[in-house]
N, C-alpha and C positions, 0 to 999 in steps of 0.2 A: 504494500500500500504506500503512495506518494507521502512524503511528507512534504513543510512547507521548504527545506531547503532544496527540495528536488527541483521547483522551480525558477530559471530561469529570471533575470531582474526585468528582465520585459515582460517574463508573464506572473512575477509578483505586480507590477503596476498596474498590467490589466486588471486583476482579482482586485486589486486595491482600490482602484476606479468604478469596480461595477457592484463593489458592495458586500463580493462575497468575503474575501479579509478584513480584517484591521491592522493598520501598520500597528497598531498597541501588540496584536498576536506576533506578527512579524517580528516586531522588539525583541521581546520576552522570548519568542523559541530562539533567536540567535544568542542570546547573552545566555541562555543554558549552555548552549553548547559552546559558547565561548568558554563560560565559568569551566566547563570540564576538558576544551580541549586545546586549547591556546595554548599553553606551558610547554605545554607537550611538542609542540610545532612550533614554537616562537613566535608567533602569528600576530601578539598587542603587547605593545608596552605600557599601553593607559587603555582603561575601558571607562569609557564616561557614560555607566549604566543609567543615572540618575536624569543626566541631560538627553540623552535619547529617547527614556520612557516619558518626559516632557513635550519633546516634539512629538511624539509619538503619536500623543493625545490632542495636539494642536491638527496633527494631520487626519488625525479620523473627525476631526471637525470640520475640515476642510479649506483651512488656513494656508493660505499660497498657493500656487501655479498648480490646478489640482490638471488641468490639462496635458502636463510633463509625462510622459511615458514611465518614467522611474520616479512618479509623485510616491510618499510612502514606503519608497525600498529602503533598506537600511544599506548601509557602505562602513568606509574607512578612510580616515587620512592619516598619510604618511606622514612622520614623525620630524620628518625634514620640512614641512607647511606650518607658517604658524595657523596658531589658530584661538583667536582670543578669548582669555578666561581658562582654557585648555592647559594642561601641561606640553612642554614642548620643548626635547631635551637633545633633537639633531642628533640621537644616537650616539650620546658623548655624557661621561660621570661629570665632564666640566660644567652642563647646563643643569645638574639635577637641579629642581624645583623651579625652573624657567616660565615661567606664565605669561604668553604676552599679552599685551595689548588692543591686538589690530588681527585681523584675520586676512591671509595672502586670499588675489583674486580666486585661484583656484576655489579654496575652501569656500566664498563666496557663492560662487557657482554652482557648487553640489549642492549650497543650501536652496537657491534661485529655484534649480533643478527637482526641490522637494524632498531629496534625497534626506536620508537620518544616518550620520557618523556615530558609529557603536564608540570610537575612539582612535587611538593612534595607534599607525603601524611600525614593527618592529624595522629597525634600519640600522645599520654600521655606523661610524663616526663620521659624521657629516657628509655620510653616501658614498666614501670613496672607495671601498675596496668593492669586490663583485661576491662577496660572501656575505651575512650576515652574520657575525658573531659578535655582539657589544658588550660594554660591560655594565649596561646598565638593563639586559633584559636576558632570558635564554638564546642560546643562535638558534634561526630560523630554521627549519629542518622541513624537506619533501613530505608529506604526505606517505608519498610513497612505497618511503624509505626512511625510519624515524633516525636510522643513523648518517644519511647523505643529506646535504645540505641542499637550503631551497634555494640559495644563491643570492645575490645583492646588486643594486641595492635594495629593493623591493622586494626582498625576501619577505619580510613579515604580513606583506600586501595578499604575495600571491600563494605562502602557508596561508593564508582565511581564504581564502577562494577555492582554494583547492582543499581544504577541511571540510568546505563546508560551514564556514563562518560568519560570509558575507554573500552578496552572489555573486556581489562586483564591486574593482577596488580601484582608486585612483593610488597609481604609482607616478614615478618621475624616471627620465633615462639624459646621464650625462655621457655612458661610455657601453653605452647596452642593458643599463640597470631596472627593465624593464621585461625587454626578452630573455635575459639571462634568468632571471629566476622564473619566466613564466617556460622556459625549455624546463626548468627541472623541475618546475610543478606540472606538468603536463597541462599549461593552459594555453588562451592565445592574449598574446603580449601586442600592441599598438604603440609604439610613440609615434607621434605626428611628427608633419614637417615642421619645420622650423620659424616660429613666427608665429605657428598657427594656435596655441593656448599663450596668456598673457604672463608674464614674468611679475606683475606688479604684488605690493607696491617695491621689492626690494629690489628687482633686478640684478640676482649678486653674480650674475652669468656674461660678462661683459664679451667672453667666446663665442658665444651661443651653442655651445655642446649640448646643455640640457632643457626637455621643455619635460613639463607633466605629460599622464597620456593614462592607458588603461590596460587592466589586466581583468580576467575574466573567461568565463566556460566558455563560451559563442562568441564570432566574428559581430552578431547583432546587439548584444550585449555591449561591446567596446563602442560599435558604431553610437549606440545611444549618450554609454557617458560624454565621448566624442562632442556630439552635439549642445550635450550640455557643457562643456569644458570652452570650445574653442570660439574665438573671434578679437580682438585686441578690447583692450579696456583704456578709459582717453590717456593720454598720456606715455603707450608703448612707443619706444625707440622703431620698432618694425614691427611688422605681421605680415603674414600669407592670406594673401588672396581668397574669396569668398567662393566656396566649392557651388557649385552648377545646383545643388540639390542637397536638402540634409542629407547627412553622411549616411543615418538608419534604409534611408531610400535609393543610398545609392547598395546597397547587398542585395535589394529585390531586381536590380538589371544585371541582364546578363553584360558579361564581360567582352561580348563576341572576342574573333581571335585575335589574340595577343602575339608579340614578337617580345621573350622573355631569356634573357641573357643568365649564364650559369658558370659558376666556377669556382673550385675546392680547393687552388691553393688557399694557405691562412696570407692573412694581413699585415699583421704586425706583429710575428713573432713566429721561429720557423718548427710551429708545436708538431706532435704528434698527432693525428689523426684519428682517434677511435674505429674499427670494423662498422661496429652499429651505427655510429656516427657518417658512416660514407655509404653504409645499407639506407637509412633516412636519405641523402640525397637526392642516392639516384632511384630510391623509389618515390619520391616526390616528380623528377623529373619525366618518369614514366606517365605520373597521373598528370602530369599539365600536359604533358604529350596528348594523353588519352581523349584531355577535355578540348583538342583541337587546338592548341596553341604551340606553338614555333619555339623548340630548345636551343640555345645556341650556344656553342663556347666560347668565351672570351682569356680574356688575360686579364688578370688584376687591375683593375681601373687608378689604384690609387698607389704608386711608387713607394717605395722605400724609405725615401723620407721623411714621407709623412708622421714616420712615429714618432722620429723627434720631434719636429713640430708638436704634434699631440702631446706628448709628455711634458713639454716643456709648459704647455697651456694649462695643463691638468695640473701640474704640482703648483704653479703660480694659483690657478683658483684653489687649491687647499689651504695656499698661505693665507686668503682671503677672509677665511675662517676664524673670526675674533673670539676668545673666550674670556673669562672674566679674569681679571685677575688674581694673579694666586694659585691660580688653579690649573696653572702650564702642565705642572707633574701629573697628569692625571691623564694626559693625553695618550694614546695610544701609539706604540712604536714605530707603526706605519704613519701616522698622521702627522710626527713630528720628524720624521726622516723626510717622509714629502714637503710637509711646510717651509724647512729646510733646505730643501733643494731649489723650493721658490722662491723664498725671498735672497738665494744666490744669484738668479734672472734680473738683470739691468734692467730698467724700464726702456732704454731701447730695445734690448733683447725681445723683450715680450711685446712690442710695438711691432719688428720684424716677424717672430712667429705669427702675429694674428695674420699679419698679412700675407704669410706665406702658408697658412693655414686657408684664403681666403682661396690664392692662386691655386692652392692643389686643390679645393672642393673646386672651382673653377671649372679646371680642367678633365678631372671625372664625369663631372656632369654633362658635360661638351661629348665625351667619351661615349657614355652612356645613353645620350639622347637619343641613339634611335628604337631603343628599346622599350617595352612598357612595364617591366619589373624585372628586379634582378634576383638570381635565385642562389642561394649558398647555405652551409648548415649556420645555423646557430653557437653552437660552443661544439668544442673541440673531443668534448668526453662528455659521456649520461655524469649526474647529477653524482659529485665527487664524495667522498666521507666528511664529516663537521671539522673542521681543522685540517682537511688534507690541504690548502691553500697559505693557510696562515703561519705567518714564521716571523714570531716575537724580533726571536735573538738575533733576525735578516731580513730587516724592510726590505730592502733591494732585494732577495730573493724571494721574500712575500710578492711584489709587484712582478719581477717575471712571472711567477706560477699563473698570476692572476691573467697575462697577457697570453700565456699559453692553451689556457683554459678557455679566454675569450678573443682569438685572432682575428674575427670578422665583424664582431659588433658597432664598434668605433669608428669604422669605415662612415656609417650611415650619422653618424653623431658631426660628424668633419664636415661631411655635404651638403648636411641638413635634411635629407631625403627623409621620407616617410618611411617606416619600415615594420614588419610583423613578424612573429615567431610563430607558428603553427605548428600546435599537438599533433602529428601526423606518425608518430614511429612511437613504439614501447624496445624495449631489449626483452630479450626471452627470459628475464629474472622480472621486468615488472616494474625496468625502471625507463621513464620520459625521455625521447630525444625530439627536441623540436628542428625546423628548418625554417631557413628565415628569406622573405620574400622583401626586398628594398622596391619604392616607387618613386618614378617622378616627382621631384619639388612641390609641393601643393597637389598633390594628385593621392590624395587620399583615397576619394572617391574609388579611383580605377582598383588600388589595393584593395579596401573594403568589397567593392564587386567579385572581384577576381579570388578572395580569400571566404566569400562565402561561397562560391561555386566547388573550392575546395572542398568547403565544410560537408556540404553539400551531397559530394562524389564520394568524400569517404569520412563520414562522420562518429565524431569521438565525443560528443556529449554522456555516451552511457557509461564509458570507463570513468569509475572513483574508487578510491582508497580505501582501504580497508576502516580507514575512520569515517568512513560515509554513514 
């Protein structure tokens, strides 16, 4: 017999719309199954029971945009958004008891959107590494596999979604921090193109490597929060372009045939390649083959270089990272080896990187134009052990492991391109390999169509975890 988490956040909204739930029931069965299985999964680092079952009751009265397709679902925010009145600790002992003031656009949005935050999601120290393991919550742990990691930084997003805790989550991705855990949760992972959700009010991304975006069971699911997340708020430096048609409406059009570009060298870093991991590929390649669309091989779009530049941007935004003072010692080995290597960076230096970070997405894109998505795995390996990444006593080898783990994600962060992870492959033990489809600049639309026609051809909605 269904229960209420069996549901889909589009077809809790419907129920919720037509009368037969109450987001009050809706509350209340997730914060059980929060209370019993978040620990376990690393999945919340705050549960704000009190304030949820508040909106709760405001929503079964019908209080805001009750027209929202996700009017009444419940969700999560990432612990990297503020959110005011909220605890909000960036996944770092330096912020414990932080409470701001102001609540970023995003979280704004989910509220606009009617949506109900159960509370915050687990996350690494200020989102940098691609594991989750903090010291201010459990590491976030697969589903799956209570001893493989759900990855980062959006591990604790996409542990509640994949539990079972949420139906859908808004994560963030600076370096893949969205598809990466949603390959090892077996879900589908969306970050947008770049531009396209608002950075406000902080804007601490002067790179533009990271924007918010969505994790989630269903390609329609993400399309929806999508629609509630994106469009510039006054005041943004940039934004992308206003898509042809809400993004929800663009998954009901077929994709007709696509010209879809593919290729397994890694990126930035010359990793190892998992069996199962190159099994997903090329059986993804088969099924876009299948659905009539054009495979083709290419060559690496984005040079060698690129990493540096990348690195050099990445450790500079960690220095970016204020904590209060006092509370240096408290940092984490990777975050102060990184901070460190940033504020080494000249302010020309990093004037030159951005700019030559601008010329090689540039030039990719120019590369890539004739294509209508580009096709490559996800990560490097299924979903690794709690700690096989992390190495206290060797930041610098903490950061290789992580680049080896994740050689293709960052690509799509540099170009700004839209990009998804798709649940399409298991390992014969049971554990998630996603593959990841990049689109055109502002062409979400075409991704979203093209990724539900996948969903579509070979649907993974039934497979859950043993904690289902």
């Amino acid at each position: 017999m269904a229960e209420l988490h069996d549901l889909t956040a589009l077809e809790q909204g419907r129920a919720v719309r037509s009368g037969e739930v109450s987001p009050v029931d809706l509350v209340d069965h997730y914060l059980d199954r929060i209370g019993r299985l978040s620990d376990s999964v690393g999945a919340f680092v705050t549960v704000t029971d009190e304030l949820a079952r508040k909106q709760a009751l405001l929503a079964a009265d019908g209080v805001g945009d009750t027209t929202s397709p996700l009017y009444g679902v419940p969700t999560a925010v990432k612990d990297l958004n503020t959110t005011a009145g909220v605890v909000t600790q960036f996944g770092s002992a330096t912020m414990a008891g932080n409470v701001p003031t102001v609540s970023d656009e995003v979280v704004l949005r989910l509220e606009r959107a009617g949506t109900i935050s159960l509370g915050k999601t687990n996350t690494p120290e200020f989102g940098s590494p691609c594991y989750t393991e903090p010291d201010v919550a459990p590491p976030a742990r697969t589903p799956w596999d209570l001893d493989r990691m759900a990855g980062g930084s959006s591990g604790g997003a996409a542990a509640a979604v994949a539990a079972g805790l949420v139906p859908v989550a808004q994560g963030s991705d600076g370096g893949g921090s969205i598809r990466i855990p949603a390959s090892c949760c077996g879900l589908f992972g969306l970050k947008p193109t770049r531009g396209r959700i608002s950075g406000s009010p902080m804007y601490g991304d002067p790179v533009g490597l990271a924007t918010a975006g969505a994790i989630s069971r269903t390609v329609r699911d993400a399309a929806a929060l999508l629609d509630a997340l994106a469009g510039p708020a006054v005041g943004d430096p940039f934004w992308a372009p206003p898509p042809p048609q809400p993004f929800l409406a663009s998954c009901d059009v077929e994709p007709g045939r696509l010209r879809i570009a593919r290729f397994l060298t890694p990126v930035i870093a010359d990793a190892a390649v998992h069996p199962e991991v190159v099994d997903a590929y090329e059986s993804a390649s088969r099924l876009l083959v299948s659905l009539g669309h054009d495979v083709e091989e290419i060559d690496v779009p984005v040079p060698p270089e690129a990493v540096t530049t990348f690195e050099t941007c990445w450790a500079v935004l960690t220095a970016l990272a204020e904590v209060p003072s006092g509370t240096e010692h408290l940092l984490r080995p990777l975050t102060v080896w990184l901070a460190d290597r940033g504020r080494a960076v000249t302010g020309p230096e990093f004037g030159l990187a951005v700019g030559e970070a601008r010329r090689i997405a540039a030039r990719a894109i120019q590369r890539l134009a004739p294509y209508d998505a580009v096709l490559t795995p996800t990560l490097a390996q299924p979903p690794l052990p709690v700690g096989a990444i992390r190495d206290d006593d060797d930041p610098a080898r903490d950061f290789e492991n992580q680049k080896a783990f994740t050689p293709w994600t960052s690509a799509w962060n540099l170009t700004g391109m839209p990009a998804v992870s798709l649940p399409l492959h298991w390992t014969p033990d049971g554990l998630p390999v996603g593959v990841m489809l990049a689109g055109r600049p502002a062409e979400e639309h075409v991704l979203l169509s093209l990724s539900a026609q996948v969903e579509a051809a070979a649907p993974w909605l039934d497979r859950k975890p043993a904690c289902w």
